[in-house]
C-alpha positions as CSV (number, residue, x, y, z in Angstrom):
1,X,53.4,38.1,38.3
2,X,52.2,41.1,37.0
3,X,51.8,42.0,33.1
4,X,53.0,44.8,34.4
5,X,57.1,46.0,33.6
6,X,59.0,47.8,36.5
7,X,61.4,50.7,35.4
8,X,64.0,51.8,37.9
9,X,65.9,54.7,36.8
10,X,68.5,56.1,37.9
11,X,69.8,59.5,38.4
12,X,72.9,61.8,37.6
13,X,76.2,59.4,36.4
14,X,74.3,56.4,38.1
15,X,74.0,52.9,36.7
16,X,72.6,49.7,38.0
17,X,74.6,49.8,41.0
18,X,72.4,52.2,42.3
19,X,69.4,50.1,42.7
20,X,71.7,46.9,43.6
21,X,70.3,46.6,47.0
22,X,66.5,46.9,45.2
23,X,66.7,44.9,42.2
24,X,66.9,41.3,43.5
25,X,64.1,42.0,45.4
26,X,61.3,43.4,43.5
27,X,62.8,41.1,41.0
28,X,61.6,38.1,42.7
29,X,57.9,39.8,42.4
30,X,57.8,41.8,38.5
31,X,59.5,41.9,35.8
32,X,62.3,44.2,36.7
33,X,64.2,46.2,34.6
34,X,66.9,49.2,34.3
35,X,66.4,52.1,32.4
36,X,70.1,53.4,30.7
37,X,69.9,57.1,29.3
38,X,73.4,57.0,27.3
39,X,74.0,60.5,26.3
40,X,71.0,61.7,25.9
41,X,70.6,65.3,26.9
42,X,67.2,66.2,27.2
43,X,64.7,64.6,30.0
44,X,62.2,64.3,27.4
45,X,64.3,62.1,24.9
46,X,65.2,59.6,28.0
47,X,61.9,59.6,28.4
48,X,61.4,58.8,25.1
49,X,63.8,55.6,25.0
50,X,62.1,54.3,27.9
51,X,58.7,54.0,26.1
52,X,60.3,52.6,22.9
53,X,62.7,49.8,24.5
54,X,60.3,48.4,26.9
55,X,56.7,48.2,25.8
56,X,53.4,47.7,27.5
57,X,52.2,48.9,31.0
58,X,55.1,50.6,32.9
59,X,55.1,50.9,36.8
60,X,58.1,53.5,37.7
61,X,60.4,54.1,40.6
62,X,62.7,56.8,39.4
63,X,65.4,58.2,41.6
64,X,66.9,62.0,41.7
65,X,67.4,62.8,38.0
66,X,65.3,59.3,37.5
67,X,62.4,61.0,38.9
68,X,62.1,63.8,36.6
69,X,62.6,61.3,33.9
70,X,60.1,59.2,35.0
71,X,57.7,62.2,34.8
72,X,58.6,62.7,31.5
73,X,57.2,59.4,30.8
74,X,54.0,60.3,32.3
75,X,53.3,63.4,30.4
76,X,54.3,61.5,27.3
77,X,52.3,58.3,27.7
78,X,50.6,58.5,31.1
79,X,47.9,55.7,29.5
80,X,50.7,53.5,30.3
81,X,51.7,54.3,33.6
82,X,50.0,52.1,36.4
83,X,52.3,53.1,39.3
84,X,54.3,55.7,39.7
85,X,57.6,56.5,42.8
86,X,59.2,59.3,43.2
87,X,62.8,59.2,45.2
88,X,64.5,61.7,46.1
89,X,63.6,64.4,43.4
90,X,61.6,67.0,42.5
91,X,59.1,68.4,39.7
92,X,59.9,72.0,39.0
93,X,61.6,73.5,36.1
94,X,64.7,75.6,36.9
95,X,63.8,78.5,38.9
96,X,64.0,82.0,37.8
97,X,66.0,84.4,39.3
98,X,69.6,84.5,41.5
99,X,68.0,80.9,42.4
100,X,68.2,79.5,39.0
101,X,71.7,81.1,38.5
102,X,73.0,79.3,41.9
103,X,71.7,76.5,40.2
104,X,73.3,76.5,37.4
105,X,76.8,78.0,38.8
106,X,76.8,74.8,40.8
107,X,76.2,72.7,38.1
108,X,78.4,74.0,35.9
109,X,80.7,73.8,38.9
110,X,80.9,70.5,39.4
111,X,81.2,69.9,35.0
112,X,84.3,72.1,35.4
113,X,85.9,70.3,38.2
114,X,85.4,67.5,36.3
115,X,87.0,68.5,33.2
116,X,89.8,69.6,35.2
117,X,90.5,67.2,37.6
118,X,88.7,64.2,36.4
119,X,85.4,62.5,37.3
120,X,86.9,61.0,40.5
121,X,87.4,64.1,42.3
122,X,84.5,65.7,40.7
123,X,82.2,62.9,42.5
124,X,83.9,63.3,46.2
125,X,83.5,66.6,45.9
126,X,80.0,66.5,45.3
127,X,79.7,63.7,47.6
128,X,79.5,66.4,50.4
129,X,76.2,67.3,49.8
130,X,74.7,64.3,48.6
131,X,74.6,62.0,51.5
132,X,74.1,61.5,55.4
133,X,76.8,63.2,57.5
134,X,77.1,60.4,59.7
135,X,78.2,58.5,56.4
136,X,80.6,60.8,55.1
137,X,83.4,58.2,56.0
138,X,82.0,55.4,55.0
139,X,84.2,54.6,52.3
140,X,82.4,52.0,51.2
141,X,79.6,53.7,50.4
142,X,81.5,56.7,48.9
143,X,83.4,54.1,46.8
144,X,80.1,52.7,45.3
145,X,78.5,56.2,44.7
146,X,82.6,57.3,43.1
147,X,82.3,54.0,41.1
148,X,79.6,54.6,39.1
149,X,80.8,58.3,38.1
150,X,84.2,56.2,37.0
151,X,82.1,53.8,34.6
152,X,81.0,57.1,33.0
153,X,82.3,60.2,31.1
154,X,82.5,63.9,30.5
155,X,80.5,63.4,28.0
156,X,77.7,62.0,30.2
157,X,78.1,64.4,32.9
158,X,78.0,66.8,30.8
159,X,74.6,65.9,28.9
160,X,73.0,65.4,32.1
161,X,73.6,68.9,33.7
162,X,72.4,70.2,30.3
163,X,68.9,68.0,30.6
164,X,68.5,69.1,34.3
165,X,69.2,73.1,33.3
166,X,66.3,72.7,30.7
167,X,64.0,70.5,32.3
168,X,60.3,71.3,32.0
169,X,57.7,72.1,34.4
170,X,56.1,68.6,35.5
171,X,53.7,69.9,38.7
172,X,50.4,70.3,36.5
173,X,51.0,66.5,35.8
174,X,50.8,65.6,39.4
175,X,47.0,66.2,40.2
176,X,45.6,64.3,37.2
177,X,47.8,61.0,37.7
178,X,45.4,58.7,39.6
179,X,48.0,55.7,40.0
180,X,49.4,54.4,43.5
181,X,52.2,56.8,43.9
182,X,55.3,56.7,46.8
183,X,57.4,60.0,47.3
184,X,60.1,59.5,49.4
185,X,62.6,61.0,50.5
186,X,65.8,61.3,52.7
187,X,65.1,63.0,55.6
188,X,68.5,65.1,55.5
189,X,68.1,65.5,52.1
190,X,70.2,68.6,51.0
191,X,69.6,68.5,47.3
192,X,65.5,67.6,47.3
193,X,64.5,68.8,50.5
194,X,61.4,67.4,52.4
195,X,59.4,70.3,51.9
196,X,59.6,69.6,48.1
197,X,58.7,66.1,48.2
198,X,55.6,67.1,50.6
199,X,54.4,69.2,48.3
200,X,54.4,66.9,45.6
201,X,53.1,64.2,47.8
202,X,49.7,66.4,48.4
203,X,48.9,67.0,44.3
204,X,49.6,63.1,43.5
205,X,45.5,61.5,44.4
206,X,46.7,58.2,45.1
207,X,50.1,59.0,46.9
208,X,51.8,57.3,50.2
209,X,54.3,59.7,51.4
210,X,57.5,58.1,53.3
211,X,60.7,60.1,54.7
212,X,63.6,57.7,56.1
213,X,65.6,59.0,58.9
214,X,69.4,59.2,58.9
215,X,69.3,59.6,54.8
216,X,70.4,61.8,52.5
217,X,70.0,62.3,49.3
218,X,71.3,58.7,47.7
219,X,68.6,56.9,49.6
220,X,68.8,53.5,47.8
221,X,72.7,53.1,48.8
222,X,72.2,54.9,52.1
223,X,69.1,53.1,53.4
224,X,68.4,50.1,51.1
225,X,66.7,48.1,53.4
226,X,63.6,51.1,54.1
227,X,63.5,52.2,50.3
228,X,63.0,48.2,50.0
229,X,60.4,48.0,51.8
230,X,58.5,51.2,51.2
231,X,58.6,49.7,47.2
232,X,57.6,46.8,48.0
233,X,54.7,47.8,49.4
234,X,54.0,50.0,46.6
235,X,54.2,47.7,44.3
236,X,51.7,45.5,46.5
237,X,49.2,48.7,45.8
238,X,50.2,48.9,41.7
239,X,49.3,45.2,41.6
């Protein structure tokens, strides 16, 4: 087995649920681990307890919010980054503009609906978007995805929302990040679009670019066993 740890992190009011279908797996072939981000409200500082709490070389597989974080690691300590995946995300700072303020209406949105009608039907709301609509009533699925918003608070939610609105610019990283990458993506992703991960796919040097069909934008829940084996096979490359 490789001296090599294996982060998965996960995204916006997610736990370790959402990597359940992952974790047994690539745990029978590295040292596996879950990255937690508490209430930490900047990318940068859950970046930052990453690199403290598990030390050495660092493969990571970070999904949605999880990506950016994951980047945040690289521009931090990119000497210790020897694999790098990308679910699901993106690598731009907020966008300028009546872009940036849909952005952050929407965000702000979904804090407010939480506040007022509790995290429960702040998640189904949100839900809409977020993944296949062929699985929109699956309620197992949506209870997992609800579940994990439930095991958190306002207080989370609302650090997170804060650390996406000021997230940094993480594109010049791309080029100059010679490790096996994956980007991969949903291919009905509404929130990280294909066309984003593409273009991140053609600045990483050592990239393998994979889009699952049928898939939104919770691709680990939605379609475990292809994210399964598009990391496994990553991780083949990182070791």
């Amino acid at each position: 087995m490789s001296t090599c740890t294996l982060v998965l992190i996960p995204g916006l009011m997610c736990d370790e649920a959402v990597w359940a279908p992952q974790h047994q797996p690539l745990s029978a072939v590295a040292r596996t681990v879950i990255a937690e981000h508490g209430l930490a409200a900047d990318l940068g500082l859950m970046a930052e307890q990453i690199i403290s709490t598990f030390p050495g070389p660092l493969a990571l597989v970070g999904h949605s919010m999880g990506g950016r974080v994951a980047l945040e690691v690289v521009r931090r300590a990119a000497d210790r980054v020897y694999g790098l995946a990308l679910l699901d995300t993106g690598c731009s700072a907020l966008p300028g503009g009546s872009a940036g303020e849909r952005e952050r209406s929407s965000r702000m949105g979904v804090l407010a609906q939480a506040r007022r009608e509790g995290l429960r039907a702040a998640a189904e709301a949100w839900l809409a978007g977020m993944i296949h609509p062929s699985r929109l009533n699956d309620q197992q699925l949506r209870e997992r995805i609800v579940a994990m918003w439930e095991r958190r608070s306002i207080a989370h939610l609302a650090a997170q929302m804060a650390a996406l609105l000021a997230r940094a610019d993480a594109t010049p990283l791309l080029p100059a990040l010679t490790v096996p990458a994956l980007v991969l993506c949903g291919a009905e992703d509404l929130s990280a679009p294909i066309s984003q991960h593409q273009a991140m796919a053609r600045l990483l040097p050592q990239r393998e670019y994979v889009q699952v069909s049928e898939c939104g934008h919770m691709c680990t829940l939605e379609q475990s066993a292809a994210v399964t084996t598009a990391l496994l096979g990553w991780w083949a490359r990182v070791t």
